[in-house]
Each structure stands twice: as structure tokens, then as C-alpha cells.
C-alpha beads as a LAMMPS data file, in Angstrom:
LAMMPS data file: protein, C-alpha beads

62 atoms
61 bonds

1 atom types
1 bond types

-500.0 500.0 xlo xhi
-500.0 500.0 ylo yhi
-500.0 500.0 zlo zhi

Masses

1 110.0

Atoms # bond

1 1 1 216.162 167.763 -288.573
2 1 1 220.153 168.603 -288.878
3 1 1 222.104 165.318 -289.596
4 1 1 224.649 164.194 -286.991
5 1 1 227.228 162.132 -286.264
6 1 1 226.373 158.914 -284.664
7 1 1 227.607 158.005 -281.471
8 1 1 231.014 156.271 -280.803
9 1 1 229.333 152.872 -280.260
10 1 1 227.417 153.138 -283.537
11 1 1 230.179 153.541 -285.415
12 1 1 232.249 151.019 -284.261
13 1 1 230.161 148.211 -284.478
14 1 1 228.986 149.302 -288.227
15 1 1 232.710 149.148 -288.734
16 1 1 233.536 145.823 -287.465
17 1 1 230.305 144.211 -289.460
18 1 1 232.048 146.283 -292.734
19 1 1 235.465 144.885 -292.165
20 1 1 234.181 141.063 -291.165
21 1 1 232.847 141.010 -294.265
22 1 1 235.995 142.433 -296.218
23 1 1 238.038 140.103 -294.158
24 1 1 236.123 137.395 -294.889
25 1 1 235.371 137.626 -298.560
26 1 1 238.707 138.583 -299.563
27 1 1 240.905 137.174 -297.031
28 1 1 239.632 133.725 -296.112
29 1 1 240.132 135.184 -292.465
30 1 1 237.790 132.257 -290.251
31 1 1 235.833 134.210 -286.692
32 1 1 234.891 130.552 -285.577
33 1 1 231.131 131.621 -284.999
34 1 1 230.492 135.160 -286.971
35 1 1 231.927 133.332 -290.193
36 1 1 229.253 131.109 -290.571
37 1 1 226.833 133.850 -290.469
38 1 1 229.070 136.226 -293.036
39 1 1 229.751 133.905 -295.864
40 1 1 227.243 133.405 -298.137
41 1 1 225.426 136.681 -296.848
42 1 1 228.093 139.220 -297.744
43 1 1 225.542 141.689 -299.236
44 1 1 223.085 141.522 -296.900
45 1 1 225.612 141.871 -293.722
46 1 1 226.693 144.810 -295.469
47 1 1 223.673 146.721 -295.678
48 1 1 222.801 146.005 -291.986
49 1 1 226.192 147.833 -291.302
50 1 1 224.941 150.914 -293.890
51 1 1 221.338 151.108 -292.257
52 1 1 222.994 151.160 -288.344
53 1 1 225.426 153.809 -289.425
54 1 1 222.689 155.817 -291.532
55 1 1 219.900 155.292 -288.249
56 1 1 223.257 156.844 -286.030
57 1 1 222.689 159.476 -288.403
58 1 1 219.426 160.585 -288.367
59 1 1 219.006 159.336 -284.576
60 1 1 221.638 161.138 -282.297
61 1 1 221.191 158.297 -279.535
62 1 1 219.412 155.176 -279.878

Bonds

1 1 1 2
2 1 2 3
3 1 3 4
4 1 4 5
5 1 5 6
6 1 6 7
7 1 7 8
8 1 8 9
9 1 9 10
10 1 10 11
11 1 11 12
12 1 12 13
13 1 13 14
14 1 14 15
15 1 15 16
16 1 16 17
17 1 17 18
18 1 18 19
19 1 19 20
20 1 20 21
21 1 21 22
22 1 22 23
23 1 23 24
24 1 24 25
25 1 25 26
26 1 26 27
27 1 27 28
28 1 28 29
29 1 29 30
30 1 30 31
31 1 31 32
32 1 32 33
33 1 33 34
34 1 34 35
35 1 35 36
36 1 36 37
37 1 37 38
38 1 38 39
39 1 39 40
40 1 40 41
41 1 41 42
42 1 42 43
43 1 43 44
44 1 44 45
45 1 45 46
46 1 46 47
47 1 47 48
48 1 48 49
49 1 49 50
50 1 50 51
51 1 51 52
52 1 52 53
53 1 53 54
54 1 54 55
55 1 55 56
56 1 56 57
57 1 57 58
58 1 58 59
59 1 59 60
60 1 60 61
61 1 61 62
């Protein structure tokens, strides 16, 4: 099995969990209902975006 890229969708919502996180940590920036679930759990939002983006990967479309 040949690794791909993962779709379009995949991508962008791995990206927007990875910069919510950045933007929240390091910025103070407040998303009024996606904060409360951030802070606190920076690592573990993180790796949620790393596993979607790696399952894009190895699944072409999910």
C-alpha cells in the first residue's frame, strides 16, 4: 500500500484543530465554544489532528 495524500477535507480540518490550538495557547485568541474544549487539552487536541491527517494518509477516502 503506496501512501497518499489525503483528501482536501482531511486536511483542512486537521489544520484548523492544529492552528486552534496554536491560537489558543499562544495567543489567548477565545472561539466562544471550541475554547473550552482546547485549553487544558492542548496535547491531546493535537494528536487527534496528527492521527486524522496520518488516517488521510494511509486511507485515500474515508
Amino acid at each position: 500500500m503506496r501512501p497518499s495524500a489525503p483528501s482536501f477535507v482531511t486536511f483542512i480540518i486537521s489544520f484548523i484543530l492544529a492552528a486552534l490550538v496554536i491560537a489558543s495557547k499562544y495567543f489567548g485568541v477565545q472561539i466562544p465554544v471550541l475554547t473550552d474544549i482546547v485549553r487544558g487539552n492542548y496535547f491531546e487536541v493535537l494528536l487527534v489532528a496528527y492521527v486524522l491527517l496520518l488516517l488521510g494518509v494511509i486511507f485515500r477516502r474515508m
